[in-house]
N, CA, C and O atoms as a DFTB+ gen file, in Angstrom:
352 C
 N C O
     1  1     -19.113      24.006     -28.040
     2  2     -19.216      25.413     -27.730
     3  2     -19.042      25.608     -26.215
     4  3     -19.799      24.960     -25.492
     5  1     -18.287      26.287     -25.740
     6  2     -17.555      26.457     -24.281
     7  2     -18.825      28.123     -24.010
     8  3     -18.903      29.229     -24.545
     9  1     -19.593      27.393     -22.887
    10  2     -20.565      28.551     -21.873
    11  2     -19.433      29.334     -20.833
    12  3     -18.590      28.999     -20.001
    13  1     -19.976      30.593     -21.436
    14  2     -19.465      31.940     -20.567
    15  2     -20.179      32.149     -19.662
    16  3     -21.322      32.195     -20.118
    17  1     -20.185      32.406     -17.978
    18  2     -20.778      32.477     -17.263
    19  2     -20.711      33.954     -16.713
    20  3     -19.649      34.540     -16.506
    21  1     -21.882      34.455     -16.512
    22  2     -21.135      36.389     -15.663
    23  2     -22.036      36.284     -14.756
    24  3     -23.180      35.830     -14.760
    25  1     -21.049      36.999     -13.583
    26  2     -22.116      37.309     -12.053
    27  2     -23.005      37.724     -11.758
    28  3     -22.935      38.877     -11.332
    29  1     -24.408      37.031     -11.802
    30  2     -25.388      37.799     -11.860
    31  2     -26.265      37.021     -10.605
    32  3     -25.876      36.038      -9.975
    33  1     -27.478      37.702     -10.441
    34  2     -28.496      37.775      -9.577
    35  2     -28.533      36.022      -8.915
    36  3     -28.557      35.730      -7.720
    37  1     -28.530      35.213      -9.886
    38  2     -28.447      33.823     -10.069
    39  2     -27.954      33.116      -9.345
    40  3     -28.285      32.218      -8.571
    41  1     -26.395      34.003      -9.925
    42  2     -25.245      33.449      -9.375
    43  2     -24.820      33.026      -7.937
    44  3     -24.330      32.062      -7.348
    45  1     -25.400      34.609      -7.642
    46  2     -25.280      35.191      -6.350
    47  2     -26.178      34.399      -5.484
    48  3     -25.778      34.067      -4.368
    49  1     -27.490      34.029      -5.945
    50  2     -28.358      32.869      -5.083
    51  2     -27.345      31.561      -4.811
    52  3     -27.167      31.112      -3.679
    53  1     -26.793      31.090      -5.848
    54  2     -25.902      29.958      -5.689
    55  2     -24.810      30.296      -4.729
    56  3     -24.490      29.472      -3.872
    57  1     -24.375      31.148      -4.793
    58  2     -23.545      31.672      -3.626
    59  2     -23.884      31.238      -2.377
    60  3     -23.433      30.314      -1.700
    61  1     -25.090      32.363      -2.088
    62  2     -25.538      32.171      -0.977
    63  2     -26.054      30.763      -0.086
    64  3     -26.418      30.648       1.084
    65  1     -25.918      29.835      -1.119
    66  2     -26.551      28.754      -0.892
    67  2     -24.894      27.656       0.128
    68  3     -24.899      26.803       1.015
    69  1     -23.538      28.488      -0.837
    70  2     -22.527      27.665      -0.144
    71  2     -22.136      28.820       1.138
    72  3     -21.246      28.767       1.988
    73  1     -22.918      29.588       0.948
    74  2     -22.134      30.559       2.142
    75  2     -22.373      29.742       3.548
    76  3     -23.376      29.065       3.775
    77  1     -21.253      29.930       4.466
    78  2     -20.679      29.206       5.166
    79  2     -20.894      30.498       6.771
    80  3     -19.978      30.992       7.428
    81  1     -22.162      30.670       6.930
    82  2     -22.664      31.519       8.173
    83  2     -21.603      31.441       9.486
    84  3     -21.198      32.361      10.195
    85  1     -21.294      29.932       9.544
    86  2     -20.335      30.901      10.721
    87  2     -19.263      31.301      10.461
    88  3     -18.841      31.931      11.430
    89  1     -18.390      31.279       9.460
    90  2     -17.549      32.163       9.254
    91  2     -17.579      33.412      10.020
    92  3     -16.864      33.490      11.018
    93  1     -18.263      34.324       9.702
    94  2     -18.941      35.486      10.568
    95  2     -19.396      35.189      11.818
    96  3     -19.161      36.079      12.636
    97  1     -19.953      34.258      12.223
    98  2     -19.664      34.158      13.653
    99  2     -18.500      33.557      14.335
   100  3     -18.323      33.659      15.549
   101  1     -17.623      32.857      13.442
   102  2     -16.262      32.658      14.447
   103  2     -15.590      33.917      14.300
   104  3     -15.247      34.501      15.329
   105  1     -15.312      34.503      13.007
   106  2     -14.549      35.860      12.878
   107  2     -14.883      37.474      13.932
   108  3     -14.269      38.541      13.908
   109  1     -15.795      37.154      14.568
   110  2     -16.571      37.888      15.498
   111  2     -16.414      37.357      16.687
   112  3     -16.088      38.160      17.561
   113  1     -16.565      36.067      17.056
   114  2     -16.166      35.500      18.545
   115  2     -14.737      35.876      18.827
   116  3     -14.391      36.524      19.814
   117  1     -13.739      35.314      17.668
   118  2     -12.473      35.485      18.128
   119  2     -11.870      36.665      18.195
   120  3     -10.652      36.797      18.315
   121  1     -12.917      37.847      18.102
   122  2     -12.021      39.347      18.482
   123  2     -12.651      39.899      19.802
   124  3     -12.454      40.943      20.423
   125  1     -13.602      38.669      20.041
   126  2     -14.702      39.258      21.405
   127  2     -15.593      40.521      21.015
   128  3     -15.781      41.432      21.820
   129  1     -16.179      40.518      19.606
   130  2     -17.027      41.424      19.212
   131  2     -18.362      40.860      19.650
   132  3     -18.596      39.687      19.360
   133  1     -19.294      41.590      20.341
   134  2     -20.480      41.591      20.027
   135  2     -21.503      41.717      18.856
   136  3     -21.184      42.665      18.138
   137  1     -22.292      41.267      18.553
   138  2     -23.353      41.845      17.236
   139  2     -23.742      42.942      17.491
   140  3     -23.473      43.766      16.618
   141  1     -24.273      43.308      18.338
   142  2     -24.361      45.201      18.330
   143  2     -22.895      46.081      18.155
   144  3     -22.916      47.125      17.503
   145  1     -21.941      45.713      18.623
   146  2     -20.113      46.170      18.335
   147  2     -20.157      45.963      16.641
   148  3     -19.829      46.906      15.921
   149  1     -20.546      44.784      16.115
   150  2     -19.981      44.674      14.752
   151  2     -21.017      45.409      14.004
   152  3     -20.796      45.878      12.888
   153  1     -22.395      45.534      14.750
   154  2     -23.282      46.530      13.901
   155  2     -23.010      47.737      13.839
   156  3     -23.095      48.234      12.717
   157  1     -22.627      48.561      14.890
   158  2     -22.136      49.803      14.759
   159  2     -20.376      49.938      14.098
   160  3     -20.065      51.102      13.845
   161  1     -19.591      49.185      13.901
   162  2     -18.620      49.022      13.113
   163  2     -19.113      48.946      11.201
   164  3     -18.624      49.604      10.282
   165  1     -19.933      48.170      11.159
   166  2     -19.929      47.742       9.753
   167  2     -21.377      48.653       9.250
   168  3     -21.611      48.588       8.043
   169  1     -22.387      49.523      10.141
   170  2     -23.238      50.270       9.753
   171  2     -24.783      48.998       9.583
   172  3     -25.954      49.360       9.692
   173  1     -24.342      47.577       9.309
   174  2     -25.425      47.044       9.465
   175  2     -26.182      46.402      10.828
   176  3     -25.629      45.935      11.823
   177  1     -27.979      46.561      10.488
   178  2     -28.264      46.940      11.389
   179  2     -27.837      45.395      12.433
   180  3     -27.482      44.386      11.825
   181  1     -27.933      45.371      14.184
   182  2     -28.109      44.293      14.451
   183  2     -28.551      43.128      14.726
   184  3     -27.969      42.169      15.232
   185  1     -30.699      43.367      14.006
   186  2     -30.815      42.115      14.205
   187  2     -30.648      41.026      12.279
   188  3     -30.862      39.836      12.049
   189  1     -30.200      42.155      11.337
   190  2     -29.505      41.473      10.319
   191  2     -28.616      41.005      10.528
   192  3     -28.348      40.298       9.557
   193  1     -27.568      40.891      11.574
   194  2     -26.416      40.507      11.698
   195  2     -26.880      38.825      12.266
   196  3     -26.639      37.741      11.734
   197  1     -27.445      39.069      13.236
   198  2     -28.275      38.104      13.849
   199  2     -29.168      36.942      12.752
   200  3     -29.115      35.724      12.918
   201  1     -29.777      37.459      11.903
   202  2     -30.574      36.399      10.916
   203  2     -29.388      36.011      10.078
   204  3     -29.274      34.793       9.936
   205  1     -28.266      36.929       9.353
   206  2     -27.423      36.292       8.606
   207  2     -27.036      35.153       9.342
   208  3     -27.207      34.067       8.789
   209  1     -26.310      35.183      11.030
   210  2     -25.523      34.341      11.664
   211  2     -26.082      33.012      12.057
   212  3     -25.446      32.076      12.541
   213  1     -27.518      33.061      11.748
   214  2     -28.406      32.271      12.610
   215  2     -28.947      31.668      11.344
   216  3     -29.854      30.871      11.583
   217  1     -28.654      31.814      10.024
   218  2     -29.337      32.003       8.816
   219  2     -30.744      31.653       8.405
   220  3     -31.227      30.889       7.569
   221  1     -31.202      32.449       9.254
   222  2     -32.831      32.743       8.771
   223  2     -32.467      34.186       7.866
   224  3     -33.488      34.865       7.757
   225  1     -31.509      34.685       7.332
   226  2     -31.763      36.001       6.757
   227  2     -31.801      35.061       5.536
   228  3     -30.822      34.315       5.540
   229  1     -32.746      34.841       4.346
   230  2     -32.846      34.268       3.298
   231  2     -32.154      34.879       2.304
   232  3     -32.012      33.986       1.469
   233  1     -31.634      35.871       1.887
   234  2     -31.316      36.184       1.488
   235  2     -30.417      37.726       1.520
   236  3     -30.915      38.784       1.135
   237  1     -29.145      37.602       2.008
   238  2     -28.712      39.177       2.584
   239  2     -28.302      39.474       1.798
   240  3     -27.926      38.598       1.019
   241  1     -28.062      41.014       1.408
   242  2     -27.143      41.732       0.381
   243  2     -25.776      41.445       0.495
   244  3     -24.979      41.123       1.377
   245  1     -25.790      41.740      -1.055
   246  2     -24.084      41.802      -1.231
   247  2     -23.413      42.912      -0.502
   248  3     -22.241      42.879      -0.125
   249  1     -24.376      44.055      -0.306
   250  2     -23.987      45.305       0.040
   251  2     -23.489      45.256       1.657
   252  3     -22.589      45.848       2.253
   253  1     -24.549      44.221       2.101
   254  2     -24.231      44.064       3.491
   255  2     -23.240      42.966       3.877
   256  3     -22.532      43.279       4.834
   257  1     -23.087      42.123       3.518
   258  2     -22.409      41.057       3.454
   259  2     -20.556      41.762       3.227
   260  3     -19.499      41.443       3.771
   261  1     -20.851      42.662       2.322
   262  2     -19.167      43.592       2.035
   263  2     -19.166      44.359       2.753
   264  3     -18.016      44.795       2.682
   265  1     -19.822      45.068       3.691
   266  2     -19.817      45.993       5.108
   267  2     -19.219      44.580       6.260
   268  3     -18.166      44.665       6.893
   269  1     -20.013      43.548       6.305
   270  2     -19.748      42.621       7.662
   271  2     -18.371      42.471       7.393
   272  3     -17.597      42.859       8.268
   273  1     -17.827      41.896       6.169
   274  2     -16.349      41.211       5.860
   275  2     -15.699      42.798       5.968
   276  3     -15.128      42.800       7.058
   277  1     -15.593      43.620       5.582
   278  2     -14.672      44.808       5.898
   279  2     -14.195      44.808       7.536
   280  3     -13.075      44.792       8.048
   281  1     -15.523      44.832       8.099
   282  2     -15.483      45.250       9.437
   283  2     -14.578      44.112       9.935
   284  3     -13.599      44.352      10.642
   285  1     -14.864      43.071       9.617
   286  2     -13.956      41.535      10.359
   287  2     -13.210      41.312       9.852
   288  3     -12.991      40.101       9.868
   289  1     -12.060      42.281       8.880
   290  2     -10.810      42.129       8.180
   291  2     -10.859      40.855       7.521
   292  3      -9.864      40.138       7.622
   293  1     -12.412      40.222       6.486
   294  2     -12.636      39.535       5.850
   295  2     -12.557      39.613       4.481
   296  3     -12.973      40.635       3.936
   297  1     -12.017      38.561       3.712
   298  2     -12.177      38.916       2.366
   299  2     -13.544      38.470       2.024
   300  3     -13.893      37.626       2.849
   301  1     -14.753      38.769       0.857
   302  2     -15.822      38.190       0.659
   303  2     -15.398      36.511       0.399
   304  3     -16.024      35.548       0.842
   305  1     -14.206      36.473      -0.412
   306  2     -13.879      34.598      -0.491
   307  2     -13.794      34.335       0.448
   308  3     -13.325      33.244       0.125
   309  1     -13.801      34.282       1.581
   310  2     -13.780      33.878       2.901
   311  2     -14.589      33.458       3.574
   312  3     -14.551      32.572       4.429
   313  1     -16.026      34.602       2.919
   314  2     -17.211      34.535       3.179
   315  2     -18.253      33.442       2.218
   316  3     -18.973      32.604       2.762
   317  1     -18.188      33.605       0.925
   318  2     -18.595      32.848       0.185
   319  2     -18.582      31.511      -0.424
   320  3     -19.425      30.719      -0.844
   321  1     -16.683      31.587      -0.254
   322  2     -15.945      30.854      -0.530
   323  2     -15.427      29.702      -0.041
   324  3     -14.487      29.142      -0.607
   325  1     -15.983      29.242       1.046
   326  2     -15.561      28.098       2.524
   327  2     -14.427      27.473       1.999
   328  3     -13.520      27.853       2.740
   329  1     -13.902      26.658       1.064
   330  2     -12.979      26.200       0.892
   331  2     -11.926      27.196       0.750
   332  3     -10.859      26.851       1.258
   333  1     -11.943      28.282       0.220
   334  2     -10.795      29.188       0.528
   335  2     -10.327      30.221       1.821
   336  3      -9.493      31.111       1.987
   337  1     -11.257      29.624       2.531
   338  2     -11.070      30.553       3.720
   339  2      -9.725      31.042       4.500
   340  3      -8.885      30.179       4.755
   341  1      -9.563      31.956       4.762
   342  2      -8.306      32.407       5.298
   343  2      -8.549      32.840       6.574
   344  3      -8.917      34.014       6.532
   345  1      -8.507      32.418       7.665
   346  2      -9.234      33.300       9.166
   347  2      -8.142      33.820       9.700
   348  3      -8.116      33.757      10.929
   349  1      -6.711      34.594       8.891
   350  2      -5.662      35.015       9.650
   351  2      -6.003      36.593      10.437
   352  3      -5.156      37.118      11.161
Protein backbone atom coordinates (compact mmCIF):
# COMPACT_ATOMS: atom_id res chain seq x y z
CA UNK A 1 0.00 0.00 0.00
CA UNK A 2 1.79 3.29 -1.31
CA UNK A 3 1.38 6.40 1.76
CA UNK A 4 -0.05 9.68 0.50
CA UNK A 5 1.55 12.44 2.16
CA UNK A 6 -0.31 16.26 2.32
CA UNK A 7 1.26 19.51 3.65
CA UNK A 8 0.51 19.90 6.86
CA UNK A 9 1.56 21.49 10.21
CA UNK A 10 4.12 18.46 10.50
CA UNK A 11 5.37 18.80 7.46
CA UNK A 12 6.10 22.20 7.70
CA UNK A 13 8.15 21.49 11.13
CA UNK A 14 10.26 19.14 8.92
CA UNK A 15 10.75 21.88 6.69
CA UNK A 16 11.83 24.11 8.94
CA UNK A 17 14.22 21.84 10.29
CA UNK A 18 16.15 21.76 6.52
CA UNK A 19 15.62 25.41 6.13
CA UNK A 20 18.85 26.76 5.21
CA UNK A 21 18.84 30.49 7.32
CA UNK A 22 21.36 32.01 5.40
CA UNK A 23 19.90 31.85 2.34
CA UNK A 24 18.13 35.03 3.55
CA UNK A 25 21.03 36.39 4.79
CA UNK A 26 23.19 36.05 1.68
CA UNK A 27 20.09 37.10 -0.53
CA UNK A 28 20.02 40.35 1.59
CA UNK A 29 23.86 40.99 1.82
CA UNK A 30 24.18 40.77 -1.88
CA UNK A 31 21.66 43.65 -2.67
CA UNK A 32 23.24 45.67 0.36
CA UNK A 33 19.84 45.46 2.16
CA UNK A 34 19.71 46.08 5.65
CA UNK A 35 17.21 44.13 8.11
CA UNK A 36 15.33 47.17 8.91
CA UNK A 37 15.30 47.94 4.62
CA UNK A 38 14.03 44.29 4.19
CA UNK A 39 11.58 44.84 7.15
CA UNK A 40 9.95 47.71 5.80
CA UNK A 41 9.98 46.06 2.20
CA UNK A 42 8.48 42.68 3.20
CA UNK A 43 6.10 44.31 6.21
CA UNK A 44 7.92 41.86 8.66
CA UNK A 45 8.83 43.13 11.71
CA UNK A 46 12.82 43.61 12.21
CA UNK A 47 13.81 41.88 15.07
CA UNK A 48 11.91 38.62 13.35
CA UNK A 49 14.02 39.06 10.57
CA UNK A 50 16.91 38.98 12.92
CA UNK A 51 15.84 35.60 14.99
CA UNK A 52 14.89 33.91 11.60
CA UNK A 53 18.65 34.89 10.30
CA UNK A 54 20.33 34.12 13.47
CA UNK A 55 17.86 31.12 13.94
CA UNK A 56 16.73 31.49 17.31
CA UNK A 57 13.18 32.24 15.67
CA UNK A 58 11.98 28.49 16.48
CA UNK A 59 9.62 28.49 14.55
CA UNK A 60 8.58 31.39 11.82
CA UNK A 61 5.49 31.53 9.74
CA UNK A 62 4.86 30.47 6.51
CA UNK A 63 3.16 33.78 6.22
CA UNK A 64 6.32 35.48 7.02
CA UNK A 65 8.78 33.46 5.52
CA UNK A 66 6.50 34.21 1.89
CA UNK A 67 6.69 38.08 2.68
CA UNK A 68 10.86 37.69 3.27
CA UNK A 69 11.23 35.50 -0.17
CA UNK A 70 8.89 38.00 -2.18
CA UNK A 71 10.79 40.88 -0.98
CA UNK A 72 14.36 39.09 -2.00
CA UNK A 73 12.98 37.97 -5.44
CA UNK A 74 13.04 34.45 -3.67
CA UNK A 75 11.25 31.48 -4.50
CA UNK A 76 10.06 29.64 -1.05
CA UNK A 77 12.23 26.41 -2.75
CA UNK A 78 15.03 28.43 -2.35
CA UNK A 79 14.19 28.99 1.01
CA UNK A 80 13.21 25.61 2.16
CA UNK A 81 14.61 23.80 -0.34
CA UNK A 82 18.72 24.20 -0.06
CA UNK A 83 19.43 21.78 -2.63
CA UNK A 84 17.35 23.59 -5.13
CA UNK A 85 18.43 26.85 -4.59
CA UNK A 86 18.56 29.34 -7.30
CA UNK A 87 20.33 32.77 -5.99
CA UNK A 88 19.97 34.38 -9.62
Amino acid sequence: MKTVYKLSVIEYTVFKEVLEINTIREKRLSKKWSQTYLAQLSGVPQPTISQIENGTRQYPTFENMKKIAEALDLRLEDIFLPGQKDMN
